[in-house]
PQR file of N, CA, C, O and H, with PARSE charges and radii, in Angstrom:
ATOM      1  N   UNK A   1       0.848  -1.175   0.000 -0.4000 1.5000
ATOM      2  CA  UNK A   1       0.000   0.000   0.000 -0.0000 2.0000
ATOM      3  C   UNK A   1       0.898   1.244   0.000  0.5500 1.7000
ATOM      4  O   UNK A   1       1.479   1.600   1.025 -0.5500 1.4000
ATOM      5  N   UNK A   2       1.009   1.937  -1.230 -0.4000 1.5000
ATOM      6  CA  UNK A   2       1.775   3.643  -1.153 -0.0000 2.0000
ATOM      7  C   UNK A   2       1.036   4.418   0.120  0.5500 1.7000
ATOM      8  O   UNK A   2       0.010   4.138   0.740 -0.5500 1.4000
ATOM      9  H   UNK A   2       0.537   1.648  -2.063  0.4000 1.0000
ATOM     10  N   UNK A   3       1.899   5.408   0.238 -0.4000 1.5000
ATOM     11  CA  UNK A   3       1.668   6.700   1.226 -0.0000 2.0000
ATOM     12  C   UNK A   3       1.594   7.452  -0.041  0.5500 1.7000
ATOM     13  O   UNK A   3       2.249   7.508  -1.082 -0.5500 1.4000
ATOM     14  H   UNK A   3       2.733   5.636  -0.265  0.4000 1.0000
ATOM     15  N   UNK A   4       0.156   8.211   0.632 -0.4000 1.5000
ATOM     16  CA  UNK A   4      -0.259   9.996   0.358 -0.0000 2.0000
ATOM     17  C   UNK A   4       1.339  10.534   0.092  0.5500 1.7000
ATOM     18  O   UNK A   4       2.198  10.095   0.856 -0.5500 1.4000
ATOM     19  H   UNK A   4      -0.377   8.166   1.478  0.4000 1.0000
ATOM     20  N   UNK A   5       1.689  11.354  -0.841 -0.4000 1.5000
ATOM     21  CA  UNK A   5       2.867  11.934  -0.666 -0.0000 2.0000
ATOM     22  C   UNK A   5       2.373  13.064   0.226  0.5500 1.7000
ATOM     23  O   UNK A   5       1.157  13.184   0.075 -0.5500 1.4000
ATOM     24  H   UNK A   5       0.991  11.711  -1.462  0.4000 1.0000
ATOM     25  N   UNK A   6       2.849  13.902   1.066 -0.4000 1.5000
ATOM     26  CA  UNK A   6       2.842  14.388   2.075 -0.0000 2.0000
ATOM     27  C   UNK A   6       4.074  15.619   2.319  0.5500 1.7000
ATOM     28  O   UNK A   6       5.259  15.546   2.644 -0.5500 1.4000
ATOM     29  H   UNK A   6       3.836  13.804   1.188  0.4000 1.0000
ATOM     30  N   UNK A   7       3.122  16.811   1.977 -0.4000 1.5000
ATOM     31  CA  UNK A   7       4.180  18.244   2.094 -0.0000 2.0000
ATOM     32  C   UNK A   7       4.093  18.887   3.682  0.5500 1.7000
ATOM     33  O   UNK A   7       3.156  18.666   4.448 -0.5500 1.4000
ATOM     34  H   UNK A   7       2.159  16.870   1.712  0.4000 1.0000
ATOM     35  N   UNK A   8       5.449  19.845   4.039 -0.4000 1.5000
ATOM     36  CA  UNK A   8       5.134  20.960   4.865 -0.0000 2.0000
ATOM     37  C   UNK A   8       4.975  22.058   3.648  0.5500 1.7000
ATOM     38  O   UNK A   8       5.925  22.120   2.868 -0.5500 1.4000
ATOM     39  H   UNK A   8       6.211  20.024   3.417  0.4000 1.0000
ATOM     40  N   UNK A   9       3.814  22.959   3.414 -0.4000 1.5000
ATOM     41  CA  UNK A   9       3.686  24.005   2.700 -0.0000 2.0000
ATOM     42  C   UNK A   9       4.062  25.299   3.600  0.5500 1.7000
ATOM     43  O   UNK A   9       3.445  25.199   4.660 -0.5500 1.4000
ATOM     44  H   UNK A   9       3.042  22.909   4.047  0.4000 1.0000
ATOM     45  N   UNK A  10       4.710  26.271   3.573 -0.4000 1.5000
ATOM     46  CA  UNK A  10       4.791  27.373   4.418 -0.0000 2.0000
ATOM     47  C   UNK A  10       4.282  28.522   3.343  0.5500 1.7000
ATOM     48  O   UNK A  10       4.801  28.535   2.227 -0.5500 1.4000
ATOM     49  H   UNK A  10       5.211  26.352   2.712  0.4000 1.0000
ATOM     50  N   UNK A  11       3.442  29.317   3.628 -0.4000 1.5000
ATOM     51  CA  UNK A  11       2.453  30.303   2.707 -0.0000 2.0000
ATOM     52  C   UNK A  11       3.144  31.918   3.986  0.5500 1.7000
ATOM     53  O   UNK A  11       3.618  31.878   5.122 -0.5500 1.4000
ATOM     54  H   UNK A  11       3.021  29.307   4.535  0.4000 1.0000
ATOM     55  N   UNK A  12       2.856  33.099   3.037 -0.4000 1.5000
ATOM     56  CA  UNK A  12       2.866  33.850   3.984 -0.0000 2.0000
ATOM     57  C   UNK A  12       1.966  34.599   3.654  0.5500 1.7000
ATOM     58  O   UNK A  12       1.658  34.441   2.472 -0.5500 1.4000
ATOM     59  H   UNK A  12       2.471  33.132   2.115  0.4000 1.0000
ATOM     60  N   UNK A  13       1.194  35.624   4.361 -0.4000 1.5000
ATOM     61  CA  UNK A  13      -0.015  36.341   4.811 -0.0000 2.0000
ATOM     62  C   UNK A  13       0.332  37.833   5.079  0.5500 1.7000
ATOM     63  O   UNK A  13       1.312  38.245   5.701 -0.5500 1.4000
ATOM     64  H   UNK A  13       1.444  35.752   5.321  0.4000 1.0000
ATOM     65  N   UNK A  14      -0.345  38.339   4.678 -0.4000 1.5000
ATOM     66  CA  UNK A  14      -0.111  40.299   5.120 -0.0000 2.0000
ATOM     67  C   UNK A  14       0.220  40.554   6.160  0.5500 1.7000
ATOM     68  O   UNK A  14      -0.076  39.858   7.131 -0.5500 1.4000
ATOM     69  H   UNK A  14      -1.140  38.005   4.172  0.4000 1.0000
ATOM     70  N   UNK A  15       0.912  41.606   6.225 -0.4000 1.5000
ATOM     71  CA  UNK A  15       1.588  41.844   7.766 -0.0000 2.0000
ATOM     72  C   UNK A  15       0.698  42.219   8.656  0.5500 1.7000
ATOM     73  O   UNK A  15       0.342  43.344   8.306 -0.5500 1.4000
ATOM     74  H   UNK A  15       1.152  42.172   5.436  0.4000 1.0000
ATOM     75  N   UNK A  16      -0.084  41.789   9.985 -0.4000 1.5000
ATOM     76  CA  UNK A  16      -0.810  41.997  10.972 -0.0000 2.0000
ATOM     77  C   UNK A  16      -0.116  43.106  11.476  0.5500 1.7000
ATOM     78  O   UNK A  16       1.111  43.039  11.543 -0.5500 1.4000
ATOM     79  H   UNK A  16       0.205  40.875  10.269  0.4000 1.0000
ATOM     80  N   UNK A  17      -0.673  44.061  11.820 -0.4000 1.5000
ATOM     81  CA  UNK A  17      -0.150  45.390  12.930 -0.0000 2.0000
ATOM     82  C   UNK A  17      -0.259  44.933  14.119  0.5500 1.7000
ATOM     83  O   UNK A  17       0.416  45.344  15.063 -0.5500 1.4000
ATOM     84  H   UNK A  17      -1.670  44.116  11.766  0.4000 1.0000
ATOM     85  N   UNK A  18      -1.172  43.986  14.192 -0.4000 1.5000
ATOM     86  CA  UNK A  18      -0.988  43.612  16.247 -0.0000 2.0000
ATOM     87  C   UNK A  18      -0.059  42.743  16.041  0.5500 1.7000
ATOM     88  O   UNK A  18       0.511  42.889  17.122 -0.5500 1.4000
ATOM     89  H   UNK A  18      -1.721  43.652  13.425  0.4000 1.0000
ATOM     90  N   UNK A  19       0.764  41.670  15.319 -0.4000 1.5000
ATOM     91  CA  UNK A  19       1.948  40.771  15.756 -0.0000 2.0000
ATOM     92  C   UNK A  19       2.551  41.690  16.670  0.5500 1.7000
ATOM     93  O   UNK A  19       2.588  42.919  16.717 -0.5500 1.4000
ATOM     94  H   UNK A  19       0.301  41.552  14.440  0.4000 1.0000
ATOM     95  N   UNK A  20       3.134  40.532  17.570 -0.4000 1.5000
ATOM     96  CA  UNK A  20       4.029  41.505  18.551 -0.0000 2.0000
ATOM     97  C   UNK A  20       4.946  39.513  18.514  0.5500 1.7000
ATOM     98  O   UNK A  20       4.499  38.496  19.045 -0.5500 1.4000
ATOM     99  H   UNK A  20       3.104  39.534  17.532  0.4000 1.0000
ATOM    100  N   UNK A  21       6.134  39.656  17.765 -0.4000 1.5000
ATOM    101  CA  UNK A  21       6.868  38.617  18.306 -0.0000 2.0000
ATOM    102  C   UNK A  21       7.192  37.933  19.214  0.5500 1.7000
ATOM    103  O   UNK A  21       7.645  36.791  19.125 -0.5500 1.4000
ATOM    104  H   UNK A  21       6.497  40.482  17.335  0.4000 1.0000
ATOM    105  N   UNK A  22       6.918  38.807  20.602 -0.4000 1.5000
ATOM    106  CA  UNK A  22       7.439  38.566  22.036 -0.0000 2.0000
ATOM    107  C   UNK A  22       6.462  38.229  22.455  0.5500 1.7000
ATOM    108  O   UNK A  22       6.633  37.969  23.646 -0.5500 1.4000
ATOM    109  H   UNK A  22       6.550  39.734  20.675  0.4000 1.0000
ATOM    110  N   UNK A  23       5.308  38.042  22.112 -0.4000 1.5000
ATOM    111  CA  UNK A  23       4.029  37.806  22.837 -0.0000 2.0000
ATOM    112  C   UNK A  23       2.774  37.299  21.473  0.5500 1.7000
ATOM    113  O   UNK A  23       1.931  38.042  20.971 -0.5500 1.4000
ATOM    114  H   UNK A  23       5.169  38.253  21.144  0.4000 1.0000
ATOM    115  N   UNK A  24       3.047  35.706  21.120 -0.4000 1.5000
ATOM    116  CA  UNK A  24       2.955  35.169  20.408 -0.0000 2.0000
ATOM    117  C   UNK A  24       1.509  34.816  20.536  0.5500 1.7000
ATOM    118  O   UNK A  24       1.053  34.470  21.626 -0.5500 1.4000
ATOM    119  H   UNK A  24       3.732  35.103  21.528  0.4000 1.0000
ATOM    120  N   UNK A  25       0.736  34.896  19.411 -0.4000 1.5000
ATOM    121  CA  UNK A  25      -1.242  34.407  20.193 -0.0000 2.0000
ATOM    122  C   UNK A  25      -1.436  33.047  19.685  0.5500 1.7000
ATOM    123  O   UNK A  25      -1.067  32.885  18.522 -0.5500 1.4000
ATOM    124  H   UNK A  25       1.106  35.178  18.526  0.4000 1.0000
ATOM    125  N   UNK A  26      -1.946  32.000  20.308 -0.4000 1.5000
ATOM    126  CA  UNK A  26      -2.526  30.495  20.071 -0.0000 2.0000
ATOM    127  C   UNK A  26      -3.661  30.630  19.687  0.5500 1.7000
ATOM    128  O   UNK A  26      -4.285  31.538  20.235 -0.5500 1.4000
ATOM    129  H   UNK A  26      -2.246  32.132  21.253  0.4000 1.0000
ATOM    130  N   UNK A  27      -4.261  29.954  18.803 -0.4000 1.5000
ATOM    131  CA  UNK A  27      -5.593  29.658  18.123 -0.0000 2.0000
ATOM    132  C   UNK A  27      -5.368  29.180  16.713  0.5500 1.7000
ATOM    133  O   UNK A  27      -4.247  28.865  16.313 -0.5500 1.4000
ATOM    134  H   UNK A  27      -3.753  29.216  18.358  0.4000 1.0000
ATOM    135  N   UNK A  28      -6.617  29.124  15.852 -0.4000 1.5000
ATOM    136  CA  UNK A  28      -6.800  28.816  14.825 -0.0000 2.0000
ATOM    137  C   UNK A  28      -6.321  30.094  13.804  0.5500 1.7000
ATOM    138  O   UNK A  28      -6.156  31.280  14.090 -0.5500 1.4000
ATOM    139  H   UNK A  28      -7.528  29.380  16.177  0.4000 1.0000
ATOM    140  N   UNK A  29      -6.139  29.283  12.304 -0.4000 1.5000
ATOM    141  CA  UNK A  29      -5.673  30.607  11.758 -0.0000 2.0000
ATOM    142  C   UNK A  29      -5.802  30.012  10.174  0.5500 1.7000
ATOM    143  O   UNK A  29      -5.680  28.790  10.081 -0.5500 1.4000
ATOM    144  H   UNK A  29      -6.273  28.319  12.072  0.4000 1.0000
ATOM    145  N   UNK A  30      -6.047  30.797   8.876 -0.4000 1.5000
ATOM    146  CA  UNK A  30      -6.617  30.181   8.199 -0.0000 2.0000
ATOM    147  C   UNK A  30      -5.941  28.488   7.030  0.5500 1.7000
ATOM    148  O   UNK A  30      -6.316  28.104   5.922 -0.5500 1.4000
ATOM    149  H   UNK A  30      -6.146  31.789   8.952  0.4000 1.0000
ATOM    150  N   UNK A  31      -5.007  27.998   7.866 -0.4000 1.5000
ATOM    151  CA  UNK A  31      -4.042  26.637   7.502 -0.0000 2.0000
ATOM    152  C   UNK A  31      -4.076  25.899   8.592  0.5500 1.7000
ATOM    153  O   UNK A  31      -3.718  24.768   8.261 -0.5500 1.4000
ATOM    154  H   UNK A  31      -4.702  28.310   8.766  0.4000 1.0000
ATOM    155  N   UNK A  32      -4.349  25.944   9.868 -0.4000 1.5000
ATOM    156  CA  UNK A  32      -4.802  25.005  11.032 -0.0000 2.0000
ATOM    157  C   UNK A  32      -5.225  25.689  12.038  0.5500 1.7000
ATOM    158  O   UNK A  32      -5.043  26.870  12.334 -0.5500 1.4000
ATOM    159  H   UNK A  32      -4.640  26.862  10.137  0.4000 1.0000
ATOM    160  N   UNK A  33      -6.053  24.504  12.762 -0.4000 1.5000
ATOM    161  CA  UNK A  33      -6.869  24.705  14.083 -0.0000 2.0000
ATOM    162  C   UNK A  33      -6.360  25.130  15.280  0.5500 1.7000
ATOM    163  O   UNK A  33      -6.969  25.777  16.132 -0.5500 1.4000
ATOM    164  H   UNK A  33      -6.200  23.545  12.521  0.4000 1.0000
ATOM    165  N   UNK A  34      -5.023  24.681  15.330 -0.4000 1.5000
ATOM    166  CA  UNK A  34      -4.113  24.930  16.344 -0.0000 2.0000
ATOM    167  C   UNK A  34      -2.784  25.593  15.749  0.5500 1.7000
ATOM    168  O   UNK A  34      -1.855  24.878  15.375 -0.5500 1.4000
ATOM    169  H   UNK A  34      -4.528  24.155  14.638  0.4000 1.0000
ATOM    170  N   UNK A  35      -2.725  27.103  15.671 -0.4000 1.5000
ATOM    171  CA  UNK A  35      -1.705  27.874  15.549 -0.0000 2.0000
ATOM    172  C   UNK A  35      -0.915  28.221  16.657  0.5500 1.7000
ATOM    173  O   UNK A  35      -1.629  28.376  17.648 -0.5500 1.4000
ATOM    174  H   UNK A  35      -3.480  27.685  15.975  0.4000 1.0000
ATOM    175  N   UNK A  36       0.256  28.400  16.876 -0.4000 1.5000
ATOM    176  CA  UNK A  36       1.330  29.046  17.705 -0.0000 2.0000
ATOM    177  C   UNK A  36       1.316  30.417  17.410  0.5500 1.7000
ATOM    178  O   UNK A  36       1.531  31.303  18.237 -0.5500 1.4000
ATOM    179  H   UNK A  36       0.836  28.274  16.072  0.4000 1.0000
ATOM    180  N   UNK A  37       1.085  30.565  16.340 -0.4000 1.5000
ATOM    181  CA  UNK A  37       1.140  32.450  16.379 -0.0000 2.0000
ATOM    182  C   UNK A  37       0.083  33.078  15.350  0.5500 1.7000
ATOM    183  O   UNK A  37       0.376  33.304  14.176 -0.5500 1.4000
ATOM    184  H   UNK A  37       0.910  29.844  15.669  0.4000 1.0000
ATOM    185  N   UNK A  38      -0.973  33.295  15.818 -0.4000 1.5000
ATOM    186  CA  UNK A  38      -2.238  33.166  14.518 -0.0000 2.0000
ATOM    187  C   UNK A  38      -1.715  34.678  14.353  0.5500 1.7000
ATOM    188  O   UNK A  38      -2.277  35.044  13.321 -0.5500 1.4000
ATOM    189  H   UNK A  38      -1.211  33.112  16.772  0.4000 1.0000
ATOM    190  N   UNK A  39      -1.151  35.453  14.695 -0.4000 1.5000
ATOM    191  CA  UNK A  39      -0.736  36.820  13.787 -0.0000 2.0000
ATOM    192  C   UNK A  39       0.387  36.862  12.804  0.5500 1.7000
ATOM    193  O   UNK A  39       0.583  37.635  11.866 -0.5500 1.4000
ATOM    194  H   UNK A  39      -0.694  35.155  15.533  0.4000 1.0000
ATOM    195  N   UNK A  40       1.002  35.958  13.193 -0.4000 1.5000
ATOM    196  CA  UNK A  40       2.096  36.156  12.419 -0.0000 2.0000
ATOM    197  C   UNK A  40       2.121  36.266  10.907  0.5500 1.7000
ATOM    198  O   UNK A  40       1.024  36.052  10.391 -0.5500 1.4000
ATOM    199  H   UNK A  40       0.843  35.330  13.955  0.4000 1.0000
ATOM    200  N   UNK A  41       2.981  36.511  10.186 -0.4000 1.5000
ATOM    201  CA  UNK A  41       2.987  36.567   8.636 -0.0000 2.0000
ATOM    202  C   UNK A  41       3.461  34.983   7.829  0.5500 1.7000
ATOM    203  O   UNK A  41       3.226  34.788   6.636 -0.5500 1.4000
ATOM    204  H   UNK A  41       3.873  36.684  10.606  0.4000 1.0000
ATOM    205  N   UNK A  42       4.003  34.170   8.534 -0.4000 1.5000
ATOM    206  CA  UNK A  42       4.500  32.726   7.696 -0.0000 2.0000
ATOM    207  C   UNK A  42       3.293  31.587   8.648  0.5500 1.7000
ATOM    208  O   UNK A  42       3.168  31.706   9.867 -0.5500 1.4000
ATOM    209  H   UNK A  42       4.193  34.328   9.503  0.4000 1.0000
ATOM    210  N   UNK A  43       2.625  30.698   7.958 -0.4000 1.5000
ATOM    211  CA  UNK A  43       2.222  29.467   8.242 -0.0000 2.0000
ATOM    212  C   UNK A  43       2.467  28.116   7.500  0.5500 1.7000
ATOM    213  O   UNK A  43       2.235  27.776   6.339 -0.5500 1.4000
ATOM    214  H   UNK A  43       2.727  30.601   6.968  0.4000 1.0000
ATOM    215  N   UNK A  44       2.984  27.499   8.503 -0.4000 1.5000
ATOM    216  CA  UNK A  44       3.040  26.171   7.748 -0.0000 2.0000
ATOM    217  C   UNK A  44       1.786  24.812   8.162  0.5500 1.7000
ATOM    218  O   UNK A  44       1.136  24.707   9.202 -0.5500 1.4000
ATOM    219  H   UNK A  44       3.173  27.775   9.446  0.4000 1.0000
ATOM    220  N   UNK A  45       1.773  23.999   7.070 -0.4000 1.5000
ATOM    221  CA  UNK A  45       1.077  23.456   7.455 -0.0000 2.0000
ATOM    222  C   UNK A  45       1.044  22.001   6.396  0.5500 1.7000
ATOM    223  O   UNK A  45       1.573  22.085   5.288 -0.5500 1.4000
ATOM    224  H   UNK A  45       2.301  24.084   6.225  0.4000 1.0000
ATOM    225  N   UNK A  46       0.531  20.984   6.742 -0.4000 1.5000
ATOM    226  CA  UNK A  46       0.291  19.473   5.781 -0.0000 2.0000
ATOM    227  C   UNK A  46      -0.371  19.421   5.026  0.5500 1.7000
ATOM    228  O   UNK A  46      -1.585  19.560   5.175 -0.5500 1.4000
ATOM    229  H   UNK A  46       0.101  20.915   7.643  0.4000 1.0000
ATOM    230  N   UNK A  47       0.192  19.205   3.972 -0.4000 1.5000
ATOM    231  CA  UNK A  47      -0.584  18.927   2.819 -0.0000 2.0000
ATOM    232  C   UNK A  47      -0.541  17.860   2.071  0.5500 1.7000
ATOM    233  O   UNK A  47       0.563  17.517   1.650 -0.5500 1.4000
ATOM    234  H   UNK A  47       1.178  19.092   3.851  0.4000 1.0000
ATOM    235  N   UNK A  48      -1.867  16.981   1.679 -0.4000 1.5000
ATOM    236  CA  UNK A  48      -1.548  15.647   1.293 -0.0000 2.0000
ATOM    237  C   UNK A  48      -2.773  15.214   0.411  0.5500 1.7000
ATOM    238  O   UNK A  48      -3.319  14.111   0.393 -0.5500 1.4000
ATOM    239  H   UNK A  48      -2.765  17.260   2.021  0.4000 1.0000
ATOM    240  N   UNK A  49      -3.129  16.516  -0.430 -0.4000 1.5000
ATOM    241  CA  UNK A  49      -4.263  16.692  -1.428 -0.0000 2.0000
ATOM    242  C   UNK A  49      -3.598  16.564  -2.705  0.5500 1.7000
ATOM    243  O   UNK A  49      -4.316  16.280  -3.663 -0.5500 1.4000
ATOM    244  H   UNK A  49      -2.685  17.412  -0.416  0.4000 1.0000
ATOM    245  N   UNK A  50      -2.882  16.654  -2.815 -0.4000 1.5000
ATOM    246  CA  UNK A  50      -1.667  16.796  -4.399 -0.0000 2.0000
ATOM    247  C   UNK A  50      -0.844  16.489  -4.802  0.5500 1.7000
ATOM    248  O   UNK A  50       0.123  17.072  -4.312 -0.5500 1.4000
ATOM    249  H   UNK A  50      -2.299  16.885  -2.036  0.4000 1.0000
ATOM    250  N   UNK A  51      -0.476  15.466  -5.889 -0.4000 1.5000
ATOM    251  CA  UNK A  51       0.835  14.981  -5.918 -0.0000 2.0000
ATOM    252  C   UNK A  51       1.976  15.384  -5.954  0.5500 1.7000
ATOM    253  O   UNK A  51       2.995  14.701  -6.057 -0.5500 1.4000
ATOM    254  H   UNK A  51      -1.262  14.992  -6.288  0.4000 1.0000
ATOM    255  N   UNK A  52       1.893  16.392  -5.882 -0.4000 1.5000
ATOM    256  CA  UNK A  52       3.482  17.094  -6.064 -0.0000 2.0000
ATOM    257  C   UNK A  52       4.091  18.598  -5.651  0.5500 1.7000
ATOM    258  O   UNK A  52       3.088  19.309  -5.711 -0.5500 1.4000
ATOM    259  H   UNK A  52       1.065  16.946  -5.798  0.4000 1.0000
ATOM    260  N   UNK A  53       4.550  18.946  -5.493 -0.4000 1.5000
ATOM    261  CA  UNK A  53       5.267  20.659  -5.301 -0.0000 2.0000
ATOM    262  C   UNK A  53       4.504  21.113  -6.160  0.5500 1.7000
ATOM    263  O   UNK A  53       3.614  21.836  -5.713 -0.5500 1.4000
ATOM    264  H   UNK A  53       5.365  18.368  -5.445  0.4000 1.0000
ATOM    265  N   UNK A  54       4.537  20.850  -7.953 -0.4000 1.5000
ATOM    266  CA  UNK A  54       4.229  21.690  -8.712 -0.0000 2.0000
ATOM    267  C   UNK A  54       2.418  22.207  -8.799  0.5500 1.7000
ATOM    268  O   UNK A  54       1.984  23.273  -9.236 -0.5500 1.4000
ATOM    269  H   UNK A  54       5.261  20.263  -8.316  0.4000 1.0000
ATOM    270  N   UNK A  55       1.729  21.181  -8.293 -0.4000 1.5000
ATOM    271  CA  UNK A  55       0.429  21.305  -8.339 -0.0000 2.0000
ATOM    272  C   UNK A  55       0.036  21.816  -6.930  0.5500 1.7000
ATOM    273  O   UNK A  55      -1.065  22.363  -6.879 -0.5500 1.4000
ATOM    274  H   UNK A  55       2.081  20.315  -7.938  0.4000 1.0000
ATOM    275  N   UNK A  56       0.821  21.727  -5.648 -0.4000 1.5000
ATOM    276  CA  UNK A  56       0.367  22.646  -4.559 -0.0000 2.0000
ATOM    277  C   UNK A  56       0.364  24.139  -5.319  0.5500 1.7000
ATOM    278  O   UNK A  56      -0.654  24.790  -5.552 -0.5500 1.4000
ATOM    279  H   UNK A  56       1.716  21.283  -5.689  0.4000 1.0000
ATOM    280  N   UNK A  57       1.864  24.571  -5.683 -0.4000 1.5000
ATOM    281  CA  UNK A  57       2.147  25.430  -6.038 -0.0000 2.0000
ATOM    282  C   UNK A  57       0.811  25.921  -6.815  0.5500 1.7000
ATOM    283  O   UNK A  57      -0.053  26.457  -6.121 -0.5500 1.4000
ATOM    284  H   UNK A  57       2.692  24.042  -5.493  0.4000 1.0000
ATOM    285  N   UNK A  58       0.594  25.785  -8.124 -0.4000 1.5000
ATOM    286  CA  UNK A  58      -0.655  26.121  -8.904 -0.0000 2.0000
ATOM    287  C   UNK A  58      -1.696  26.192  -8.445  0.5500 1.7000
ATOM    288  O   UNK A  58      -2.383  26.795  -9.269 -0.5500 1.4000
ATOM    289  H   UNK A  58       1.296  25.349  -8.687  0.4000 1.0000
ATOM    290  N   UNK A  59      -2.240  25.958  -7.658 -0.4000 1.5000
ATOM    291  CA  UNK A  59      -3.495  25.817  -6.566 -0.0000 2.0000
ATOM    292  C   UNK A  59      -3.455  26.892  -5.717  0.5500 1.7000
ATOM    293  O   UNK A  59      -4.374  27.711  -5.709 -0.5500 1.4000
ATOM    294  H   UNK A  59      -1.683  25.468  -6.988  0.4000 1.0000
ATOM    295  N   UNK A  60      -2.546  26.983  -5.037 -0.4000 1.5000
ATOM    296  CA  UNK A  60      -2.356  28.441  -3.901 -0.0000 2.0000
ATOM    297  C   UNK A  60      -2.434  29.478  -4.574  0.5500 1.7000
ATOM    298  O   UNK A  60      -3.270  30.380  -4.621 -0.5500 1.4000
ATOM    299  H   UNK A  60      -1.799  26.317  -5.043  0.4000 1.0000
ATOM    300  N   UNK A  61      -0.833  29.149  -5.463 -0.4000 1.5000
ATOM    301  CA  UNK A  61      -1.031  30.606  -6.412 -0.0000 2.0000
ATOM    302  C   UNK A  61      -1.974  30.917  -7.228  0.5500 1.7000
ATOM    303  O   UNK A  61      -2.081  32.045  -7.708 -0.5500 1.4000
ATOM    304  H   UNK A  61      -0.153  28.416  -5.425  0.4000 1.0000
ATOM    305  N   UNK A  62      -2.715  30.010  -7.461 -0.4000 1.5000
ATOM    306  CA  UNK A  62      -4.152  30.696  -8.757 -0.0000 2.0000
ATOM    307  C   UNK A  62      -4.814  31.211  -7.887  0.5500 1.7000
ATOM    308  O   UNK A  62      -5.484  32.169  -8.271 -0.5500 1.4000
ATOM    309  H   UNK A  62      -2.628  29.093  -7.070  0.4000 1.0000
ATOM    310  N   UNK A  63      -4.931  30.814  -6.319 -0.4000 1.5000
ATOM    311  CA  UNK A  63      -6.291  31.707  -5.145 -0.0000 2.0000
ATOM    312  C   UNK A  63      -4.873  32.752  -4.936  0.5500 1.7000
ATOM    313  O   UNK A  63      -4.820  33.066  -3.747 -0.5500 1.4000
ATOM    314  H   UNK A  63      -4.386  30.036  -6.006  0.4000 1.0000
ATOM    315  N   UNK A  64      -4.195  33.119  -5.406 -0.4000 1.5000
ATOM    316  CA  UNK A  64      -3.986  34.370  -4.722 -0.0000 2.0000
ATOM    317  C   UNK A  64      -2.393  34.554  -3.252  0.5500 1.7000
ATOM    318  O   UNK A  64      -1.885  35.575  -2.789 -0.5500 1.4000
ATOM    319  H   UNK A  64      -4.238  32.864  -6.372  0.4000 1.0000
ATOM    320  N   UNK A  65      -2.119  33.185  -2.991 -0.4000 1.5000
ATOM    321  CA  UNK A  65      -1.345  32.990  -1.703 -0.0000 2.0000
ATOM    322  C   UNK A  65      -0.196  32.873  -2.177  0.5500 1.7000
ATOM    323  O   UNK A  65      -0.054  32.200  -3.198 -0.5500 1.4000
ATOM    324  H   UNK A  65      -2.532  32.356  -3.368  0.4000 1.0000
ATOM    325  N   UNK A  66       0.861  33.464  -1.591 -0.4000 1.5000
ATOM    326  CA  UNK A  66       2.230  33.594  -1.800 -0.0000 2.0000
ATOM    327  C   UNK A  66       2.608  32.583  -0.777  0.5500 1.7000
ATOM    328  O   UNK A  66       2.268  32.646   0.404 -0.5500 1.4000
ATOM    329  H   UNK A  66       0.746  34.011  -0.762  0.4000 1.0000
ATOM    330  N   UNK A  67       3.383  31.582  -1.348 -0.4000 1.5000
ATOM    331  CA  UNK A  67       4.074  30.656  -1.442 -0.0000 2.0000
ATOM    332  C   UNK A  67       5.414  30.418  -0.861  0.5500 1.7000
ATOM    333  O   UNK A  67       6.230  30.540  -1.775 -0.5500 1.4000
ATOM    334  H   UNK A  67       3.659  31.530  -2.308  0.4000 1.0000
ATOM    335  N   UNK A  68       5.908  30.178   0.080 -0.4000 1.5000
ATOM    336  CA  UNK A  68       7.293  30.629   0.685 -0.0000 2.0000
ATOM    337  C   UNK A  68       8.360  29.532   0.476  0.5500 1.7000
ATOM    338  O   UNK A  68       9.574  29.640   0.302 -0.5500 1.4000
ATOM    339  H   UNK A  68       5.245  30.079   0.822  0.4000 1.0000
ATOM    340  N   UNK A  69       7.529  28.398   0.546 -0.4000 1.5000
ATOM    341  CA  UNK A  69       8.372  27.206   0.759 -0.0000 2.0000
ATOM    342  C   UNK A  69       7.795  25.688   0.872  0.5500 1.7000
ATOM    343  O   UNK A  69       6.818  25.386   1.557 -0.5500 1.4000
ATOM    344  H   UNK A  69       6.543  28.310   0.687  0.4000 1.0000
ATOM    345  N   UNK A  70       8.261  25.141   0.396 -0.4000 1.5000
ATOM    346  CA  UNK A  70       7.316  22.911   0.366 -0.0000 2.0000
ATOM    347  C   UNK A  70       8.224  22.497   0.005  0.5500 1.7000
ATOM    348  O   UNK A  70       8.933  22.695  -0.981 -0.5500 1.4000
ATOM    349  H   UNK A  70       9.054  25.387  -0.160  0.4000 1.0000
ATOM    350  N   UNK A  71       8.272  21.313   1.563 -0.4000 1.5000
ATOM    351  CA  UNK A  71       8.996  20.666   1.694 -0.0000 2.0000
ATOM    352  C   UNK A  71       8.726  18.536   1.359  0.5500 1.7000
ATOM    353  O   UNK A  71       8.339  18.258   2.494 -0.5500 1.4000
ATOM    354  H   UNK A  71       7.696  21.152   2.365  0.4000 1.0000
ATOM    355  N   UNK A  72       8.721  17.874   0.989 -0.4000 1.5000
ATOM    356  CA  UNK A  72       8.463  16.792   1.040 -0.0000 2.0000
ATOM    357  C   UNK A  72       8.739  16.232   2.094  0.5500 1.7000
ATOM    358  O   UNK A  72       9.925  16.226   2.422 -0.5500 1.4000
ATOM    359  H   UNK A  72       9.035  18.100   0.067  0.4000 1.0000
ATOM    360  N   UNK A  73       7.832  15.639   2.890 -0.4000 1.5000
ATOM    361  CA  UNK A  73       7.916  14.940   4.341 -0.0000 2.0000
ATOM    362  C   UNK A  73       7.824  13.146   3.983  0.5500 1.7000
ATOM    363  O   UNK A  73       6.761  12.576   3.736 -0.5500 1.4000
ATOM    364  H   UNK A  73       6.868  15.644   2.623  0.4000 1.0000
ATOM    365  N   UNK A  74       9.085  12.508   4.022 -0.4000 1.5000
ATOM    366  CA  UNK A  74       9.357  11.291   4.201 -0.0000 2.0000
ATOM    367  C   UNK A  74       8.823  10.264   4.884  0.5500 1.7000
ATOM    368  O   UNK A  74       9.356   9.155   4.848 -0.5500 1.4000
ATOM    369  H   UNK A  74       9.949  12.971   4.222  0.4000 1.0000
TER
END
């Protein structure tokens, strides 16, 4: 039986004026339920809808999301 190929995608998001680095907020945020810093500008998150880098890629970027980084998770 293959494995889902399986990315970390890291997207980044407009700069929030309330981030405050030193004082990081927990919650949901729009790539998972459980964020470490729902203000911040970079999120990463699993992705295991698509076969490949090149078709995450095309998908984000046609809605609009800048793209930082995907990694293949082993």
């Amino acid at each position: 039986m293959s494995r889902p190929n399986t990315f970390i995608v890291t997207v980044k998001l407009a700069k929030n004026p309330e981030h405050d680095p030193e004082n990081k907020k927990v919650g949901s945020c729009p790539y998972s339920p459980l964020c470490t810093d729902v203000t911040g500008e970079h999120h990463s998150y699993l992705e295991e809808s698509f076969p490949d880098e090149q078709a995450i890629r095309a998908h984000l970027e046609g809605q609009g999301v800048h793209v930082t980084r995907i990694e293949a998770v082993s």
